[in-house]
C-alpha positions in Angstrom: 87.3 84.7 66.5 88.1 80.7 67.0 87.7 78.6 63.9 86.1 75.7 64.0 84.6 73.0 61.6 81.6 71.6 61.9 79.2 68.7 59.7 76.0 70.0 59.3 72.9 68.2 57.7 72.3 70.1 54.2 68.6 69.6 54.7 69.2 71.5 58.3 71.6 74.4 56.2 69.2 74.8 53.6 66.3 75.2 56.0 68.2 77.8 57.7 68.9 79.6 54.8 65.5 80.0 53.6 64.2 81.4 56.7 67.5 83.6 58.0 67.9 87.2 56.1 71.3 86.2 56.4 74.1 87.1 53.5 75.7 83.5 53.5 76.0 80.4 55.7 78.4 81.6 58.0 76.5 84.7 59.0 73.2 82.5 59.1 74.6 79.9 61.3 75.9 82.4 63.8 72.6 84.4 64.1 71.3 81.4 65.0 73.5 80.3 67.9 73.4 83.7 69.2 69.3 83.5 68.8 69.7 79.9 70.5 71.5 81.5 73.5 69.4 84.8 74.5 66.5 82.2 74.1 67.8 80.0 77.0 69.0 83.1 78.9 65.5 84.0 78.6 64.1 81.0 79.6 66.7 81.1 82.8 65.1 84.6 84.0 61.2 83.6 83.0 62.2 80.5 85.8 63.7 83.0 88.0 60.8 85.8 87.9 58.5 85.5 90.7 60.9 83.9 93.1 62.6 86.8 94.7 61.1 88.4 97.9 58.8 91.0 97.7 60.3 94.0 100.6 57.8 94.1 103.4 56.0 96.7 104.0 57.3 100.2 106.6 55.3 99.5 109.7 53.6 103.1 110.8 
């Protein structure tokens, strides 16, 4: 695990706070980054979906 420090807005930490389950900051900060991610990965493949090439049909 890398540490690293990071100035946060309170209002922001608060925020997060009261709507994360989390047990403390650190935990609540890192389910959010990880939330933040899959949602752009997800946003990636939504893009993605409907793009590939459908395989043609066996001629009889």
């Amino acid at each position: 695990m890398k540490r690293t420090t990071v100035t946060l807005p309170q209002e922001l930490v608060d925020e997060l706070l009261d709507v994360a389950p989390a047990k403390n900051k650190k935990q609540a900060v890192v389910e959010a980054i990880q939330e933040r991610i899959k949602r752009k990965k997800l946003e990636a493949l939504k893009r993605l979906a409907g793009r590939g090439r459908r395989p043609r049909e066996a001629k009889a």
